[in-house]
MDTraj code that builds the backbone (N, CA, C; nanometers):
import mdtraj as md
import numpy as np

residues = "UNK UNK UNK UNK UNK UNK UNK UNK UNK UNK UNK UNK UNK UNK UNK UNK UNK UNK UNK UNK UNK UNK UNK UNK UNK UNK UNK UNK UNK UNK UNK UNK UNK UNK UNK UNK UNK UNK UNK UNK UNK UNK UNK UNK UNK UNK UNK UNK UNK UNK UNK UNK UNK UNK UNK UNK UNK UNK UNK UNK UNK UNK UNK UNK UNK UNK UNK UNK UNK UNK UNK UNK UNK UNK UNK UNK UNK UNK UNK UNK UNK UNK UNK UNK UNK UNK UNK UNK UNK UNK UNK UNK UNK UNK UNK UNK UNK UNK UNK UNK UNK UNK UNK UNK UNK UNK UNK UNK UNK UNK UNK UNK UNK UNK UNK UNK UNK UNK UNK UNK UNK UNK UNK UNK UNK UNK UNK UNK UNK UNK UNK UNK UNK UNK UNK UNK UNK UNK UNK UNK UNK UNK UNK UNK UNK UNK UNK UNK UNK UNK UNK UNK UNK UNK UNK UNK UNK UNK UNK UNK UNK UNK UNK UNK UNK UNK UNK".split()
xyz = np.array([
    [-13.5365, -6.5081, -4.4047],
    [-13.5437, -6.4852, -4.2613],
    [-13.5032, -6.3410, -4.2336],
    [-13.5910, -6.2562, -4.1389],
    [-13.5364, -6.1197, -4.0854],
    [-13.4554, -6.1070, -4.0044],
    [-13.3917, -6.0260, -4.0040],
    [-13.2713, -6.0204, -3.8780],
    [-13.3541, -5.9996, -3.7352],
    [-13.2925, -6.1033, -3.6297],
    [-13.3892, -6.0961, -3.5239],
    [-13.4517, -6.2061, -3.5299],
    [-13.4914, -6.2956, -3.6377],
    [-13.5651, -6.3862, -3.6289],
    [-13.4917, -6.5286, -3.6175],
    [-13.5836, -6.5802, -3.5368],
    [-13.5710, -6.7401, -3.4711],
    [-13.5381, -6.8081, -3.5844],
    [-13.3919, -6.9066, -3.6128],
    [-13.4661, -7.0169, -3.7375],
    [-13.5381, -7.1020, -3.6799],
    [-13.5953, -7.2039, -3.7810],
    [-13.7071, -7.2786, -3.7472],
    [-13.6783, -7.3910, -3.7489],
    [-13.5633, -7.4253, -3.8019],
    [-13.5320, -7.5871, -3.8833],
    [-13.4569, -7.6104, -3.6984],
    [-13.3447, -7.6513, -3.6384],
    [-13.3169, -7.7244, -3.5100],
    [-13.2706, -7.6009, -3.4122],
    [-13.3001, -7.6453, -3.3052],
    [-13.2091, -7.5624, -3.2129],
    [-13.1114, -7.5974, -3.1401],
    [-13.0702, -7.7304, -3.1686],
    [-12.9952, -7.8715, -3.0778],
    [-12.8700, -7.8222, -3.1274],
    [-12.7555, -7.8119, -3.0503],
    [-12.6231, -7.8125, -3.0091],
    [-12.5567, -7.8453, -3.1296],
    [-12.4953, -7.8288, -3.2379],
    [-12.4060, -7.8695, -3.2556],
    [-12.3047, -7.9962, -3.2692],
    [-12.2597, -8.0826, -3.3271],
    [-12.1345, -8.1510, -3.3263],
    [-12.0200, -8.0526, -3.2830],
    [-11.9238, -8.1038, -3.1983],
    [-11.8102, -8.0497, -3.1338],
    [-11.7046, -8.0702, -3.2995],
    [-11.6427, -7.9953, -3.2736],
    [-11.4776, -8.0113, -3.3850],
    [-11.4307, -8.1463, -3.3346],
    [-11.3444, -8.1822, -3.4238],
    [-11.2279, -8.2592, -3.4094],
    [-11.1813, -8.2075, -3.2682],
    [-11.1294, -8.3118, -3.1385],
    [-11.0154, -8.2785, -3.0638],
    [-11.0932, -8.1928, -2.9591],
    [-11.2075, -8.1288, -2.9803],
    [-11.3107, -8.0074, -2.8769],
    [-11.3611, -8.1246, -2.8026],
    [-11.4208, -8.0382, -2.7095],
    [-11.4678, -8.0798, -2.5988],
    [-11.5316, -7.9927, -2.4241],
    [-11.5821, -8.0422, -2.3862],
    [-11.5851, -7.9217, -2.2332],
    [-11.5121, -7.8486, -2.2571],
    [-11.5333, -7.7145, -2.2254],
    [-11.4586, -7.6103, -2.2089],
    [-11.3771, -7.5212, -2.3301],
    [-11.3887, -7.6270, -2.4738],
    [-11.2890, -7.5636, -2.5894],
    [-11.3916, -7.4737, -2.6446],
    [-11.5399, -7.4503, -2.5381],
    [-11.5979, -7.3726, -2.6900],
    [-11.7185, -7.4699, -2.8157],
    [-11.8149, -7.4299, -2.8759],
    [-11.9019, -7.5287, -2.9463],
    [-11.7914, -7.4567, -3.0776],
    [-11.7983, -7.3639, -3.1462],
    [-11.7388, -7.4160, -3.2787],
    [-11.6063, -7.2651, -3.2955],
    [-11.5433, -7.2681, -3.1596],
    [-11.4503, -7.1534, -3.1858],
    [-11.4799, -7.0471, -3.2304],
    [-11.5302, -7.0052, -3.2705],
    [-11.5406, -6.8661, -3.3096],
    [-11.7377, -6.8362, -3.2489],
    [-11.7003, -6.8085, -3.1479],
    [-11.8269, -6.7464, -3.0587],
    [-11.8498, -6.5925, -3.1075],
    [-11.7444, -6.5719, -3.0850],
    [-11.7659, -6.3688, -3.1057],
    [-11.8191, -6.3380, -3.1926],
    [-11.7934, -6.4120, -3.3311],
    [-11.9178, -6.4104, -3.5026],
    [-12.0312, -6.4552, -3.4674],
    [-12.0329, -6.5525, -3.4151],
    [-12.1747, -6.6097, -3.3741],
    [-12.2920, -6.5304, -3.3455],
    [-12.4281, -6.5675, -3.4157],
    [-12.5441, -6.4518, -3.3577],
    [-12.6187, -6.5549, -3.2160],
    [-12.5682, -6.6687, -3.2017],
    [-12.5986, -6.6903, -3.0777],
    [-12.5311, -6.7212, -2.9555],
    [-12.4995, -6.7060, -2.8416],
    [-12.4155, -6.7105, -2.7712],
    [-12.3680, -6.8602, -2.7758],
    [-12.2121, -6.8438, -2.7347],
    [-12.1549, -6.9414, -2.7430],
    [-12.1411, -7.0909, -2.8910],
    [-12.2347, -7.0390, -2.9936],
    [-12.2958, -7.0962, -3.1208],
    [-12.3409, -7.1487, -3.0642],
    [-12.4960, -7.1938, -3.0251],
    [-12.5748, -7.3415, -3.0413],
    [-12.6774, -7.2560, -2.9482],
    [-12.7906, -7.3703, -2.9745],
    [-12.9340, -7.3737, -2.9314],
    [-12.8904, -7.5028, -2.8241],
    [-12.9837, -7.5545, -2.7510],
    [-12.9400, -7.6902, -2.7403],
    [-13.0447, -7.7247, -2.7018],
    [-13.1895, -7.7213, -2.7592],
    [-13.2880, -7.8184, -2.7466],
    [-13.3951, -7.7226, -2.9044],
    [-13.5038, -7.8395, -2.9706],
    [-13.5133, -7.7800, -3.0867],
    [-13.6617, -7.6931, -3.1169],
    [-13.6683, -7.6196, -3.1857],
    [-13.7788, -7.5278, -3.1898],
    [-13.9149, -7.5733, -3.1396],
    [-13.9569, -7.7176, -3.2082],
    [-14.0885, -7.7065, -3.1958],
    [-14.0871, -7.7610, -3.0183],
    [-14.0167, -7.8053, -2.9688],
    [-13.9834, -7.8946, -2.8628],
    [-14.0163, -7.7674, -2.7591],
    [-13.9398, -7.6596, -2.7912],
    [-13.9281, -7.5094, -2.7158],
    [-14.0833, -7.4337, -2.7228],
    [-14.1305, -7.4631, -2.7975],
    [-14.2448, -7.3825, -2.8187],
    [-14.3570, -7.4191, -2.8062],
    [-14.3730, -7.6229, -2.7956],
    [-14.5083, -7.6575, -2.7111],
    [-14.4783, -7.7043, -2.5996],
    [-14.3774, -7.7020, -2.5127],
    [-14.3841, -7.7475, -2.3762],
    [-14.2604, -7.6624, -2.2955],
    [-14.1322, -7.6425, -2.3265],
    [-13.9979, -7.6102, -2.2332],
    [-13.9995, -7.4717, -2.1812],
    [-14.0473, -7.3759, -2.3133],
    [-14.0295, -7.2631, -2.3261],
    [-14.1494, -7.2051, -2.1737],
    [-14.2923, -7.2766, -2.1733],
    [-14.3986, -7.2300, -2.0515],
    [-14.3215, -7.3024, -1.9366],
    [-14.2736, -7.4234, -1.9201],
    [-14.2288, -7.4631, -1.7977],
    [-14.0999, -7.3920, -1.7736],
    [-13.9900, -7.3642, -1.8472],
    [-13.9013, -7.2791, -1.7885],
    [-13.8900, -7.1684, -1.7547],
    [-14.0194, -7.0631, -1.7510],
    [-14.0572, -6.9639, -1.7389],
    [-14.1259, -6.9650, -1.6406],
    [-14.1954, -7.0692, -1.6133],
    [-14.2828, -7.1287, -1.4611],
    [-14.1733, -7.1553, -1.3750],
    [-14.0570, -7.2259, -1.3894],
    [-13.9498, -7.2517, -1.2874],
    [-13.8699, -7.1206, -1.2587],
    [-13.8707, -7.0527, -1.3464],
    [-13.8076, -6.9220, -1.3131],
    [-13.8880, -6.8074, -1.2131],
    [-13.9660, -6.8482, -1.2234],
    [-14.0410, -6.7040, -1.2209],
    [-14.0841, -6.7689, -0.9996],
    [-14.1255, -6.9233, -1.0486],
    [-14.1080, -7.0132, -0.8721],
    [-13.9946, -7.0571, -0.8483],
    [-13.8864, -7.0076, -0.8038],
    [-13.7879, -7.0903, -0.7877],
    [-13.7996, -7.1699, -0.6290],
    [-13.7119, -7.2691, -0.6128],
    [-13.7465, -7.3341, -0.4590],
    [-13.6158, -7.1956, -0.3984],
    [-13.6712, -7.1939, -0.2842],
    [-13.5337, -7.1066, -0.1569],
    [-13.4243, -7.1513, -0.2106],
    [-13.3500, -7.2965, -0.2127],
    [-13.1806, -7.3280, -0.2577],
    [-13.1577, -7.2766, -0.3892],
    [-13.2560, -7.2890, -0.4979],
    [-13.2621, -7.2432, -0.6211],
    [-13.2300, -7.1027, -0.6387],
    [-13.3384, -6.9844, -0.5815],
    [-13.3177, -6.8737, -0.5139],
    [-13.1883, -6.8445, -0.4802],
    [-13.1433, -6.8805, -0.4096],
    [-12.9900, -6.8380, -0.2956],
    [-12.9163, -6.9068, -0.3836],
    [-12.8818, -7.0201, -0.4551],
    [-12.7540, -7.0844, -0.5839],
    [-12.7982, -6.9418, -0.6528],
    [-12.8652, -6.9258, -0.7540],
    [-12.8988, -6.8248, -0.8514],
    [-12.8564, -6.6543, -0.8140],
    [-12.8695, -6.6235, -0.6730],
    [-12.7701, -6.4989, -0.6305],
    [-12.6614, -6.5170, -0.6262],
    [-12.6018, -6.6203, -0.5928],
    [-12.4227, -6.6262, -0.5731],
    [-12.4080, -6.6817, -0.7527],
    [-12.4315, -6.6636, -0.8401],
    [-12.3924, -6.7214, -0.9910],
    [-12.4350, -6.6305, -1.0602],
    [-12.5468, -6.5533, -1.0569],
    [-12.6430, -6.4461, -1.1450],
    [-12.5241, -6.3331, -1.1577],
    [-12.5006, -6.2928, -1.3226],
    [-12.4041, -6.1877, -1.3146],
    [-12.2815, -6.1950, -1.3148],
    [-12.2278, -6.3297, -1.3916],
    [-12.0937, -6.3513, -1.3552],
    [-11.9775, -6.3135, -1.2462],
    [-12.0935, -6.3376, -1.0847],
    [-12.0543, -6.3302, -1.0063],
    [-11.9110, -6.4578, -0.9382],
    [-11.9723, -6.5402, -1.0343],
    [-11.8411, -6.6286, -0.9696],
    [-11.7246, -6.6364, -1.0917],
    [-11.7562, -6.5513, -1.2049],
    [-11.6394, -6.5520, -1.3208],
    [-11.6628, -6.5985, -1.4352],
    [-11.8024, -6.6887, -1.4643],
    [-11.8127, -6.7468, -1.5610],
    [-11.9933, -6.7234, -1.5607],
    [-12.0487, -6.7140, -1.7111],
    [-12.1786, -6.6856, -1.7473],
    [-12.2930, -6.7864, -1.6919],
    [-12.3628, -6.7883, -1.6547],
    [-12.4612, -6.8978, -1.6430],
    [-12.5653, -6.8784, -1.6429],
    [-12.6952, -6.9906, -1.6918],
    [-12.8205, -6.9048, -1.7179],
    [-12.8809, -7.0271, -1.5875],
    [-12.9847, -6.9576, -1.5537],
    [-13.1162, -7.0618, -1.5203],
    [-13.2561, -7.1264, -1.5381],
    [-13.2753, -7.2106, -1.4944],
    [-13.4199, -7.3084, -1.6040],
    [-13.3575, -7.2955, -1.7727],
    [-13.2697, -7.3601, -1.8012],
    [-13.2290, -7.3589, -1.9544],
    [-13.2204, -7.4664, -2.0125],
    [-13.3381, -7.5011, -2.1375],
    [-13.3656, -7.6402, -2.1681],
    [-13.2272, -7.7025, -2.2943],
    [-13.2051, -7.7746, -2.2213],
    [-13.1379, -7.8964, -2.3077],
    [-13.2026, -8.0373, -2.3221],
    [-13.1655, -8.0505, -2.4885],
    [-13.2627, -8.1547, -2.5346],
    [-13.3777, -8.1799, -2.4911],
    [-13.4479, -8.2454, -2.3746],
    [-13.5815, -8.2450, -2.3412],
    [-13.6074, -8.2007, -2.2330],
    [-13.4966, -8.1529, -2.1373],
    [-13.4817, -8.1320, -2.0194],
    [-13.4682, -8.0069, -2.0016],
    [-13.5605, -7.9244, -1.8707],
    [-13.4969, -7.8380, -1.8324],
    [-13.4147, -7.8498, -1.6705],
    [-13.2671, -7.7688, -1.6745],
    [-13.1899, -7.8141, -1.6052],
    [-13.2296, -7.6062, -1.5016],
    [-13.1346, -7.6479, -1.3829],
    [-13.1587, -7.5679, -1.3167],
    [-13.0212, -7.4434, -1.3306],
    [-12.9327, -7.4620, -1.3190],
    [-12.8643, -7.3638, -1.3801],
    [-12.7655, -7.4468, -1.5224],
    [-12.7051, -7.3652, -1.6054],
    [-12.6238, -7.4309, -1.6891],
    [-12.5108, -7.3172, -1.7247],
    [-12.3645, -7.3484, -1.7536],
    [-12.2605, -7.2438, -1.7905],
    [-12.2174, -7.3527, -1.9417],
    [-12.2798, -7.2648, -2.0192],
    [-12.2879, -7.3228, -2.1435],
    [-12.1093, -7.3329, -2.1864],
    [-12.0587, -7.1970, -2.1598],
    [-11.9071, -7.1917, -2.1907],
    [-11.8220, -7.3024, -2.1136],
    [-11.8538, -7.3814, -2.0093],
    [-11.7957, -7.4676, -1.9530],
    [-11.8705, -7.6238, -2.0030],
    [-11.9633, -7.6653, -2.0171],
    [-12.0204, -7.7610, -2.0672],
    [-12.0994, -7.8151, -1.9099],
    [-12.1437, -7.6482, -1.8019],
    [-12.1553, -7.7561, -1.6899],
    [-12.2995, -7.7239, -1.6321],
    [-12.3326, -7.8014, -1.5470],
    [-12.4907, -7.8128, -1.5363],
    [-12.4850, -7.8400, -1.4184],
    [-12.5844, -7.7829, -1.2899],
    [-12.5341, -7.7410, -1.1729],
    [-12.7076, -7.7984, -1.1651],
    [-12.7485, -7.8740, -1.0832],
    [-12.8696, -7.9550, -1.0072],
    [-12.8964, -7.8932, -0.8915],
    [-13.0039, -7.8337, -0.8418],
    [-13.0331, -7.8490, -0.7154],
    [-13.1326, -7.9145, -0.6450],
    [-13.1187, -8.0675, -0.5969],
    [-13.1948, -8.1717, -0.5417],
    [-13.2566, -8.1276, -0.4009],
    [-13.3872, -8.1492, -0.4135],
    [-13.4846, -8.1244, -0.2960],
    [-13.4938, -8.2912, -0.2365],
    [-13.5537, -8.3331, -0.1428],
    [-13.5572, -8.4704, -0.0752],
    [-13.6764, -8.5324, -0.1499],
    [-13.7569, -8.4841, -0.2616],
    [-13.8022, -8.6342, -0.3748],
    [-13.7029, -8.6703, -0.4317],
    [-13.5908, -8.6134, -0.4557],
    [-13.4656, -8.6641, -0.5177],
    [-13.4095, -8.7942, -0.4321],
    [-13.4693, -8.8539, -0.3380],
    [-13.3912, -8.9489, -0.2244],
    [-13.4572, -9.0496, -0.2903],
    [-13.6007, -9.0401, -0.3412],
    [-13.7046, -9.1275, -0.3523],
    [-13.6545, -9.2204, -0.4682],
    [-13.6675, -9.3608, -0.4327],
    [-13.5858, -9.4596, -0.5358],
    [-13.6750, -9.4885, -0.6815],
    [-13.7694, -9.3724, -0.7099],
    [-13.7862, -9.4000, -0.8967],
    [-13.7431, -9.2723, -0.9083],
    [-13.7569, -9.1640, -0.8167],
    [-13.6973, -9.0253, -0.9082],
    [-13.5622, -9.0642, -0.9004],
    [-13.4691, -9.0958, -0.8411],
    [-13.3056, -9.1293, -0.7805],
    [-13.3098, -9.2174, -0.9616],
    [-13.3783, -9.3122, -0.9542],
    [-13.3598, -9.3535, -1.1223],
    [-13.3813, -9.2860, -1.2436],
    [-13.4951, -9.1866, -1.2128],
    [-13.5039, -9.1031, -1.3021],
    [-13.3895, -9.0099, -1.3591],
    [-13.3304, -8.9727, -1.2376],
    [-13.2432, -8.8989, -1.2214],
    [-13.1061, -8.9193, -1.2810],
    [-13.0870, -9.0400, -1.2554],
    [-12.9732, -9.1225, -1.3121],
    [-12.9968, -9.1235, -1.4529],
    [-13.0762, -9.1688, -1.4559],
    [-13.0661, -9.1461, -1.6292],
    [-13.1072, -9.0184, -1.7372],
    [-13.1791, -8.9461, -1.6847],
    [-13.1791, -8.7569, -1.6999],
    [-12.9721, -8.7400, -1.7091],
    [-12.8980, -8.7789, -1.5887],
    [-12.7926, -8.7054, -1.6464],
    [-12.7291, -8.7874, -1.7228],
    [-12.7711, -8.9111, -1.7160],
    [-12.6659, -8.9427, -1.8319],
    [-12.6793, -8.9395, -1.9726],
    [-12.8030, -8.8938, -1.9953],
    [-12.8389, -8.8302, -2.1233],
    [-12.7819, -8.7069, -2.1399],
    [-12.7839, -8.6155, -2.0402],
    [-12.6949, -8.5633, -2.0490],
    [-12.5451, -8.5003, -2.0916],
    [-12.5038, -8.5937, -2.0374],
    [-12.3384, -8.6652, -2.0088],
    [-12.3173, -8.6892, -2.1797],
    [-12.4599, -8.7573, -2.1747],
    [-12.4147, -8.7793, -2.3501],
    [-12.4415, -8.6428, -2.4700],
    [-12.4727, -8.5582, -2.4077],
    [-12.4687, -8.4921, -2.5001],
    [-12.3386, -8.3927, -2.4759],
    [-12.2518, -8.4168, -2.3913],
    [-12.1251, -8.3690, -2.3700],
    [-12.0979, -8.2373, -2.2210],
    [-12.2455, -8.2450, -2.1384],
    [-12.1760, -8.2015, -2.0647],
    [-12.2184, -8.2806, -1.8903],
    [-12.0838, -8.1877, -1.8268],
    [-12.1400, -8.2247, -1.6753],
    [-12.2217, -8.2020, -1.5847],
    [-12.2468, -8.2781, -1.5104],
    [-12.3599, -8.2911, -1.4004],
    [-12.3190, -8.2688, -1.2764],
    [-12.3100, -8.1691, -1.1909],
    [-12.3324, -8.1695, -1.0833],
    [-12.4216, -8.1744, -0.9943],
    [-12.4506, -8.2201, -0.9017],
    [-12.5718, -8.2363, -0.8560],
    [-12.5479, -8.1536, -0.6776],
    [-12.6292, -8.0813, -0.5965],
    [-12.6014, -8.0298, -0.5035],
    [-12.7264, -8.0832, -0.3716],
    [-12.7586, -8.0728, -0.2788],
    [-12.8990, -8.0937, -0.2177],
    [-12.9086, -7.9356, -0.1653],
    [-13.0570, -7.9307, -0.1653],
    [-13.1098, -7.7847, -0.0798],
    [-13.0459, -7.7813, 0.0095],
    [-12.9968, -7.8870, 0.1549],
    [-12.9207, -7.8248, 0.2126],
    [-12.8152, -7.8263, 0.2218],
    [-12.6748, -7.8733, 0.1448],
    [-12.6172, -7.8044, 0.1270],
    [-12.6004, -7.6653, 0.0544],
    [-12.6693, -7.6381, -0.0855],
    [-12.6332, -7.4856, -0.0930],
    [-12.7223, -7.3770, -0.0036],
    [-12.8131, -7.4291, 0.0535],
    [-12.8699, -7.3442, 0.1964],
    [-12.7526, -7.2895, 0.3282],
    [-12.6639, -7.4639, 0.3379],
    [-12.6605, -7.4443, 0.4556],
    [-12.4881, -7.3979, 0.4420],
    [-12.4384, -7.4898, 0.3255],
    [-12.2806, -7.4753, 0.3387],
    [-12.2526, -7.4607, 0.1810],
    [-12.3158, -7.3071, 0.1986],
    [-12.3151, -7.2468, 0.0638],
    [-12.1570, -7.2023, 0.0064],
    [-12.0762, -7.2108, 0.0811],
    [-11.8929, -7.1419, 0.0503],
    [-11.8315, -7.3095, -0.0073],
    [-11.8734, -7.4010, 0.0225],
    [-11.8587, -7.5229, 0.0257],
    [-11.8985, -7.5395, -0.1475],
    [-12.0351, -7.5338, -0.1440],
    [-12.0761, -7.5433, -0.2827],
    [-12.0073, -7.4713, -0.4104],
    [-11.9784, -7.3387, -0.4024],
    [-11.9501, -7.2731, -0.4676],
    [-11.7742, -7.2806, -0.5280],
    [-11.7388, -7.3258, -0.3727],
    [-11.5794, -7.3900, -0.4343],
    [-11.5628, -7.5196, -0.5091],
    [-11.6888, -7.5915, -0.5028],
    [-11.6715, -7.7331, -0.5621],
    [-11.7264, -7.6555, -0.7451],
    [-11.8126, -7.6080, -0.7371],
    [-11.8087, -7.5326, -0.8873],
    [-11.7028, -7.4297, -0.9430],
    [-11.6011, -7.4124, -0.8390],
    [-11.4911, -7.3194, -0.8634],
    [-11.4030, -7.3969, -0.9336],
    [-11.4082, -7.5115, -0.8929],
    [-11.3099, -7.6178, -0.9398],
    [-11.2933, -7.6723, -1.0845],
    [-11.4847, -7.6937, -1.0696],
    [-11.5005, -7.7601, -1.1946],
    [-11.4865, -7.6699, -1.2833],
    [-11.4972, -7.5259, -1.2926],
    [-11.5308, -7.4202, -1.3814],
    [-11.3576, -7.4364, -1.4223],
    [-11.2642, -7.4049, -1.3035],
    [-11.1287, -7.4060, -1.3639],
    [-11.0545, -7.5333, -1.4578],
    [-11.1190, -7.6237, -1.4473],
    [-11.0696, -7.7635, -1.5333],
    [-11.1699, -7.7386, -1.6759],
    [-11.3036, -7.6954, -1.6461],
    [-11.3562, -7.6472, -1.8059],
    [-11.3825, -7.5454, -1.8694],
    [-11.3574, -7.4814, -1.7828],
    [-11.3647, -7.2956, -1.8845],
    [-11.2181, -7.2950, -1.9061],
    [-11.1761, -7.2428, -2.0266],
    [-11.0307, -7.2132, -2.0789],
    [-11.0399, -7.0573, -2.0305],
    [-11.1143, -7.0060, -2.0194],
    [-11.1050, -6.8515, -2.0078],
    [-11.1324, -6.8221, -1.8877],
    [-11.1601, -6.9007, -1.7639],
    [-11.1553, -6.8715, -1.6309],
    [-11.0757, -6.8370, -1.5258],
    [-11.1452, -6.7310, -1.4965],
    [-11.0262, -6.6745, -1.3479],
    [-11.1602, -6.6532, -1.2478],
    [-11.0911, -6.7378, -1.1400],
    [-11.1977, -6.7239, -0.9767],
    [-11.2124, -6.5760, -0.9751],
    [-11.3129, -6.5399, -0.8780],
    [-11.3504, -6.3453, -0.8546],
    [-11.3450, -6.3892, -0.6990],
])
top = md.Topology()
chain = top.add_chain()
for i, resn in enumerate(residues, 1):
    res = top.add_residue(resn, chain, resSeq=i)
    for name in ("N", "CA", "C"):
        top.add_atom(name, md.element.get_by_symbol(name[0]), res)
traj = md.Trajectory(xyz[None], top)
């Protein structure tokens, strides 16, 4: 393999250490790591016939709440890293702070609708099972009572980032 180059064999997350968990970090020693935080968390071929064009399509359209969450977080504006449209396992999620284990939703009103509301339910708890959290927000709240939103992720960031300080 060349330096620079993708491996090919998984891109999926990691087993946690003994005793790890949210917030301790995937395998302690990040700073050696050639990928951030160590881990991929969904796997090559998975990335390269379907996640990789749709998360690049969600990025590039974001909805308005998507938009406006993504300025107040873009830039470790609130203290902690976070990316957006970033696929885990089969899913792509709308923002994620990999260093915290947390995953930030922003629900439009098909989200009310009772098979996506099931869908949904079980999207995070697949999730959940792969060790991190789900928050979930609606367009209008981070539209409307955006200081609101951002302290409820202030919170969670301080119970799972070990290295967090509010800005």
């Amino acid at each position: 393999m060349n330096p620079g180059e993708e491996p090919e064999e998984s891109r999926q997350a990691p087993l946690l250490p003994e005793g790890k968990g949210p917030g301790d970090g995937v395998n302690g020693d990040e700073a050696n790591s050639p990928h951030p935080f160590g881990m991929y968390t969904t796997d090559a071929r998975r990335w390269k016939t379907s996640l990789k064009d749709y998360a690049r399509h969600n990025r590039k359209n974001p909805t308005p709440a998507e938009n406006h969450l993504w300025q107040e977080l873009r830039g470790n504006k609130l203290g902690a890293p976070f990316r957006r449209q970033h696929a885990i396992e089969s899913f792509i999620v709308d923002f994620v702070c990999l260093a915290a284990w947390l995953i930030i939703e922003v629900d439009g009103s098909i989200h009310g609708d009772e098979s996506q509301a099931e869908y949904d339910g079980g999207r995070t708890h697949e999730l959940q099972e792969c060790g991190f959290l789900v928050l979930r927000f609606t367009n209008e709240a981070v539209l409307y009572d955006t200081a609101n939103v951002l302290k409820k992720i202030a919170e969670h960031l301080t119970a799972l980032y070990p290295n967090y300080e509010s800005k």
